[in-house]
N, C-alpha and C positions, 0 to 999 in steps of 0.2 A: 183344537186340542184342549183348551181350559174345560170347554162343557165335559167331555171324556173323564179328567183327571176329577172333577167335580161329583160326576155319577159315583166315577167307583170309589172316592173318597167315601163319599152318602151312601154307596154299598157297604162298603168295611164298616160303617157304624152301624150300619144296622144290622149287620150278622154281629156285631159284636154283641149289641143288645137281645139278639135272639139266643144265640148262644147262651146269654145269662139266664133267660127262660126259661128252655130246654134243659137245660143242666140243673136250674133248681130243680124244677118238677121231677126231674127221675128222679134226684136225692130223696125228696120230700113225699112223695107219693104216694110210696109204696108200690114203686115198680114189679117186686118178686111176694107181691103181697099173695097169700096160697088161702087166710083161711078167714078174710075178711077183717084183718086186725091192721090196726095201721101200722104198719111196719115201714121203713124205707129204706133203699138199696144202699148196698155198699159206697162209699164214695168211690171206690175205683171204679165205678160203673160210670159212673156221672164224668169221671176222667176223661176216659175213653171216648164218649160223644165230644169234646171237648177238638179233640184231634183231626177231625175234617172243618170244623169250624174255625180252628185258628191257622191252617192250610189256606184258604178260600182268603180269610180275611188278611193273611199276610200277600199272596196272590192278588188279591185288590190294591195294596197300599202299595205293591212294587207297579203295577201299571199306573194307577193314579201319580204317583213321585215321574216315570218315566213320561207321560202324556205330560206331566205339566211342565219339564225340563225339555220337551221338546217343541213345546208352546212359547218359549221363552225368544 
């Protein structure tokens, strides 16, 4: 059970770290960019993707916490 709670510990970080990626790049990108000018999307755009990643990674941290309390 520790290797279990270990993975998805090492899972939640790194969608956490993704999620920082993803998120800047649409702010910054000029995701709704229409005429070649650098423009960048709304932050509530960049919000939005935010929301299946911090699902996922709260969803890791409760199996990781439960794997490791039942490793105990």
């Amino acid at each position: 059970m520790k290797k279990l709670s270990n993975v998805f510990a090492i899972l939640a970080i790194l969608l956490t770290n993704i999620m920082c990626v993803v998120v800047t790049n649409i702010c910054t990108s000029g995701y709704y960019a229409e005429k070649h000018f650098l423009t960048s999307a709304p932050w509530e755009v960049g919000f939005l993707f935010i929301i299946p990643f911090a699902i996922a990674i709260i969803a890791c941290s409760v199996v990781s916490y439960i794997a490791k309390k039942k490793g105990k």
